[in-house]
C-alpha positions as CSV (number, residue, x, y, z in Angstrom):
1,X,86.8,-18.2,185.3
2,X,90.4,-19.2,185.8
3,X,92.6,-17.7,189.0
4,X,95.9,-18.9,186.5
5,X,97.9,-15.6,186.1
6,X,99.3,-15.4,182.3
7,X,102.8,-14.8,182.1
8,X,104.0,-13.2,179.4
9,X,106.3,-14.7,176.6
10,X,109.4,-13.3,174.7
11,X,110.4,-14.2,171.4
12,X,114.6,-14.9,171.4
13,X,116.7,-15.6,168.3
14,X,119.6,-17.3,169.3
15,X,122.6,-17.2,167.2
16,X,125.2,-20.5,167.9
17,X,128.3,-19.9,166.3
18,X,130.9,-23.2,165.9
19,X,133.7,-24.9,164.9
20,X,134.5,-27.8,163.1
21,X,136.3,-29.7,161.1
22,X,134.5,-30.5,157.7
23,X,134.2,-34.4,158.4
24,X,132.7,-33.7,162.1
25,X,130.0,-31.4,160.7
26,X,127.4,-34.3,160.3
27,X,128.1,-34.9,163.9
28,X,127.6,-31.6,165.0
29,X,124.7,-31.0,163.5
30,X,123.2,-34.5,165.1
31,X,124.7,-33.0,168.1
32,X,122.0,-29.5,167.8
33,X,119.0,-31.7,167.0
34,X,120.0,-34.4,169.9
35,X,120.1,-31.2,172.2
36,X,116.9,-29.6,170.7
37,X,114.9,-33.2,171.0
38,X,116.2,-34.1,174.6
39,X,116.5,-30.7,176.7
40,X,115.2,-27.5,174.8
41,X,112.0,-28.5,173.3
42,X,110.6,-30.6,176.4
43,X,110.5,-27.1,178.4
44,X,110.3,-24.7,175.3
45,X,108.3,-23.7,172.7
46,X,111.1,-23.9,169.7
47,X,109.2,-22.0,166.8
48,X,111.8,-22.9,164.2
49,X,115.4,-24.0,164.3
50,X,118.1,-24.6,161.4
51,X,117.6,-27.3,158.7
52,X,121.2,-26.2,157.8
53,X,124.1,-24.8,159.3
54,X,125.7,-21.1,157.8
55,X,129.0,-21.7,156.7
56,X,131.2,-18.4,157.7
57,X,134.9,-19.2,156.8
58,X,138.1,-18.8,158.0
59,X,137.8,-15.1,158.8
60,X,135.2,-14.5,161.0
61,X,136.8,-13.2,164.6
62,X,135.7,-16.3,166.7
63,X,137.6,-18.7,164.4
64,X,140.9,-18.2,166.0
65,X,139.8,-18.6,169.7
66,X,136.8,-21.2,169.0
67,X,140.2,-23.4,167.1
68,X,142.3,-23.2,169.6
69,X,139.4,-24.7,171.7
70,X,139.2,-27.6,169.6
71,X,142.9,-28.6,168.9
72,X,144.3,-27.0,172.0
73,X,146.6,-24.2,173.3
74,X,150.0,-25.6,172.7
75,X,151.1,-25.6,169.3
76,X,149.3,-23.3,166.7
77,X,147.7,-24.8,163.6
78,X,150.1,-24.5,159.9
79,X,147.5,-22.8,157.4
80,X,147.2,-25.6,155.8
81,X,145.6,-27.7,158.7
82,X,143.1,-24.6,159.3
83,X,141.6,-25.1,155.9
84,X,139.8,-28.1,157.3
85,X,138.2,-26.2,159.9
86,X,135.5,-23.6,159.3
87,X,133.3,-21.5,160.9
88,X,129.9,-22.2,161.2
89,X,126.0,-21.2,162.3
90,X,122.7,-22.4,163.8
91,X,119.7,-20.4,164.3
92,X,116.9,-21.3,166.8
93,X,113.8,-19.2,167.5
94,X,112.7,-20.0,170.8
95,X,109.3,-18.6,172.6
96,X,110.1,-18.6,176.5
97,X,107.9,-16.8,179.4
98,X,109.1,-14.1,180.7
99,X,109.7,-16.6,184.0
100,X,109.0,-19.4,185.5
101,X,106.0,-20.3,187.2
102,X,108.7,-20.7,190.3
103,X,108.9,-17.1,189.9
104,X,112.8,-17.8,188.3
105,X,113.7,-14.8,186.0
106,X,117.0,-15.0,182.8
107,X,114.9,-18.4,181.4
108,X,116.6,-16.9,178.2
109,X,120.2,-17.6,180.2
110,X,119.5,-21.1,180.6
111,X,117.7,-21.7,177.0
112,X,121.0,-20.2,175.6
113,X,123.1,-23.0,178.0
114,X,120.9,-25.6,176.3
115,X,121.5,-24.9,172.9
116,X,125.7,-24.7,173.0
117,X,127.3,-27.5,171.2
118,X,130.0,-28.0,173.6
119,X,127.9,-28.6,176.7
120,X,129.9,-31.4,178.0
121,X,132.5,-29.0,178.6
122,X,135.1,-31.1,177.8
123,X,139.2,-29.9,176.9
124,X,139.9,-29.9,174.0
125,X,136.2,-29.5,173.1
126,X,134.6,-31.5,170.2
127,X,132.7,-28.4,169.0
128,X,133.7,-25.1,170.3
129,X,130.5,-23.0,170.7
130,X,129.2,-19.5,171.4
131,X,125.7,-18.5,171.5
132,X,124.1,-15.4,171.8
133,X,120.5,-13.9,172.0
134,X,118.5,-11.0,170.1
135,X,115.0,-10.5,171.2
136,X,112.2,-10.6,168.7
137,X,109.2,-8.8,168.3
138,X,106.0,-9.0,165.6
139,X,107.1,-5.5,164.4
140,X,110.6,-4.8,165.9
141,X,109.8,-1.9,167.6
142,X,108.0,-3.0,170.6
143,X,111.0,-2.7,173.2
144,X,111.3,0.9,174.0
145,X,114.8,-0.5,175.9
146,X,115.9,-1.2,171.5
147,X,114.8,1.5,169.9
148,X,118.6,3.7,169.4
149,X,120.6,0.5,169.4
């Protein structure tokens, strides 16, 4: 019989939302499997994760503030030069325990570090990222903390 405690394990969809110009989307998508292949999935169970990226346009809100990330702060792109940008989207689902076997709780926080595209953190950035987090369940109602939201 085994002393090991179990810890439990959350299911997370995260949601990385980038931009780019057209030409640099090969690169940023090599960029999302380099970082799934060399930090994610050595300390994470990556269920699935995107075989292509979700094109959103020109119009979604974070366009405006994930450009001016990319080209900078000083003068504002003509129309015509933000046609070759776009807005785009990776999903990864991502099995994590609950925490570590350190004891470290928010392994979620770090897993969603991991997976932004503009890690280096460098100015202007070479893809402008966001990424966010919704918790997944078998049935989707098994977190009595989501069931009015």
């Amino acid at each position: 019989m085994s002393n090991q405690s179990t810890i439990p394990i959350n299911t997370y969809c995260y949601i990385t939302i980038f931009v780019c110009h057209y030409d640099s989307l090969a690169a940023a998508k090599e960029r999302y499997q380099e970082r799934l292949f060399t930090t994610t999935r050595c300390g994470y169970d990556i269920v699935f994760a995107s075989e292509q990226v979700l094109d959103l346009g020109h119009v979604d809100y974070m366009f405006e503030s994930l450009l001016s990330e990319l080209i900078g702060f000083d003068e504002p792109p003509s129309e015509a030069e933000k046609k070759n940008y776009s807005t785009f989207t990776l999903t990864t689902i991502v099995n994590i325990p609950e925490r570590s076997e350190s004891g470290i709780d928010d392994l979620w926080f770090y897993v969603m570090n991991l997976l932004e595209l503009d890690y280096v953190h460098e100015f202007p950035a070479v893809f402008p990222s966001r990424t966010r987090l919704i918790h997944m369940t078998p049935s989707g109602y098994e977190d009595p903390e989501c069931e009015d939201v």
